[in-house]
C-alpha positions as CSV (number, residue, x, y, z in Angstrom):
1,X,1.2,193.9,164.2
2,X,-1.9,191.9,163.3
3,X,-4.2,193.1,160.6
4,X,-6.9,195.2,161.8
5,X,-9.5,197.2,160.5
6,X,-8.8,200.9,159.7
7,X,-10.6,202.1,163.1
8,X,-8.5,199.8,165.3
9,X,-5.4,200.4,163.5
10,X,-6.0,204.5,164.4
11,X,-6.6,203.5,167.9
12,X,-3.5,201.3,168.0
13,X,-1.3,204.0,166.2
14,X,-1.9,206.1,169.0
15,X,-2.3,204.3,172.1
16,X,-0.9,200.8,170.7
17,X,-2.2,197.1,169.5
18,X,-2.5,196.3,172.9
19,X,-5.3,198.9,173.2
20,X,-6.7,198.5,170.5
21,X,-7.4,194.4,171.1
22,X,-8.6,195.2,174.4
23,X,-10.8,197.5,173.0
24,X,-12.0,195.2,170.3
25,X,-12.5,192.5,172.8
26,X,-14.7,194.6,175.1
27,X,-16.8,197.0,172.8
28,X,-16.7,195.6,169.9
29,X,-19.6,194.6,167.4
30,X,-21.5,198.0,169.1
31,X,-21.6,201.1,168.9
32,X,-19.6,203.5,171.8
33,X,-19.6,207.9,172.6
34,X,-16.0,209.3,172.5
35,X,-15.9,211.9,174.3
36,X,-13.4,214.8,173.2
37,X,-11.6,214.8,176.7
38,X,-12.6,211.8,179.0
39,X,-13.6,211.9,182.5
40,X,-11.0,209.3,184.9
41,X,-14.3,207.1,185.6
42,X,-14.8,206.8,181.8
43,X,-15.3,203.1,180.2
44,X,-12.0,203.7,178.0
45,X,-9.9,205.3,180.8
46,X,-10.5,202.1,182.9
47,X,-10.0,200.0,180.1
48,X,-6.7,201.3,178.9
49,X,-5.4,203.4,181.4
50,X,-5.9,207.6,181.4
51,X,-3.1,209.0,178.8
52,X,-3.8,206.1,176.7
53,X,-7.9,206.7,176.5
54,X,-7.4,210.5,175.9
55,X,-4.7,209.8,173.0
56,X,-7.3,207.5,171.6
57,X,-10.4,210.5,172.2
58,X,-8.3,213.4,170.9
59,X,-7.7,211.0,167.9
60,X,-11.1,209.8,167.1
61,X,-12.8,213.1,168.0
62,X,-10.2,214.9,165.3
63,X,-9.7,217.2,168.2
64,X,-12.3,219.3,167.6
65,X,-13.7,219.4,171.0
66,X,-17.3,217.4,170.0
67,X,-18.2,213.6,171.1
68,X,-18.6,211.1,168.2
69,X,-20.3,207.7,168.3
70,X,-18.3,205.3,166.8
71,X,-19.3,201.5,165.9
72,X,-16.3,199.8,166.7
73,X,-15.0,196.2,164.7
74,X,-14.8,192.9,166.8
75,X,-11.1,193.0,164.9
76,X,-9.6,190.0,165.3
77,X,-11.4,189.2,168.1
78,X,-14.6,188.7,165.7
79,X,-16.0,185.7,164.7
80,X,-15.4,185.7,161.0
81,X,-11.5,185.7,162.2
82,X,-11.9,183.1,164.4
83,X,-13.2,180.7,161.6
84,X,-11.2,182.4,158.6
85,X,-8.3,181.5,161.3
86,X,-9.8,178.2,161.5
87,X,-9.9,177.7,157.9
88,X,-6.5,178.6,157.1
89,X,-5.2,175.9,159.9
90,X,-7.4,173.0,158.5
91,X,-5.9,174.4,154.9
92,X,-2.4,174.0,156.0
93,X,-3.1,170.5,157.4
94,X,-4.2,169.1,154.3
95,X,-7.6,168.8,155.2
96,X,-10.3,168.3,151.9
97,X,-12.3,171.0,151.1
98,X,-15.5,169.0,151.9
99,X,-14.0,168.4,155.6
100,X,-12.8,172.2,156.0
101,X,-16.3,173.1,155.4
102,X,-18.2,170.6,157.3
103,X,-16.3,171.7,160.2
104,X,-16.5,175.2,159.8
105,X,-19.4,176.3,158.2
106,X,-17.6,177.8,154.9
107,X,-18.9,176.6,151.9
108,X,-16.0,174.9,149.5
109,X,-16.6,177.0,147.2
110,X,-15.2,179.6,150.0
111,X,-12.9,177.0,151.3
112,X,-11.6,176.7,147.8
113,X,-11.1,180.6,147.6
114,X,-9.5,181.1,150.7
115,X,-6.8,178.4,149.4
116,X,-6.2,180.9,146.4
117,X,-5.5,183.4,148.6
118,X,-3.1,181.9,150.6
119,X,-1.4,180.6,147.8
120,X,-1.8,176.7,148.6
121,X,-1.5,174.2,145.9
122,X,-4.1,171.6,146.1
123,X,-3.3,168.2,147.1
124,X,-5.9,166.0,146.0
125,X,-4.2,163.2,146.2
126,X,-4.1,161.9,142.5
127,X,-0.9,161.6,140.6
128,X,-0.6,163.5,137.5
129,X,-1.4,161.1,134.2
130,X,1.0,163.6,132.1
């Protein structure tokens, strides 16, 4: 399963990841109404399918028969995970820092921190004089 945020992972724990990225891709960034029980014409019932949408409402709404707004993540679908994505492949290339974040927009000081987390040595190229 990818990683999501907490609100998509909910929605995918109940009605799948497959849900939950469709849902990402089509609402997310904004801010949706989840109805406690939805009608068939309802956004999320034609987005998912009808057993899926009210598994996801009965979920989100805590069953306690009100409507809640939600803002929903863009998820993997979002633009920071697009370029942290894009980061990470340049990473594993070999790319210099200074290319990475011409390319991308990260600074190499972010560049640089991203490599931490991933665990990738540096290659700079220079042998070592010891």
């Amino acid at each position: 399963m990818a990683h999501l945020p907490p609100l998509l992972a909910e929605i995918a724990e109940v009605a799948g990841e497959p849900a939950a990225l469709a849902i990402a891709r089509a609402r997310g960034g904004t801010e949706v109404y989840i109805p406690p029980v939805p009608a068939n014409d309802h956004w999320l019932c034609r987005l998912v399918g009808r057993d899926e949408a009210k598994a996801i409402c009965e979920a989100l709404t805590r069953a306690q028969g009100r409507p809640r707004r939600v803002e929903l993540p863009l998820g993997p679908a979002g633009s920071a995970a697009k370029k942290r994505a894009e980061v990470d492949a340049l990473l594993g290339a070999d790319a210099s820092e200074r290319d990475i974040a011409l390319r991308t927009g990260y600074t190499i000081r972010g560049v640089r921190a991203r490599r931490k987390k991933l665990g990738i040595k540096r290659n700079d190229g220079q042998l070592s004089l010891f």
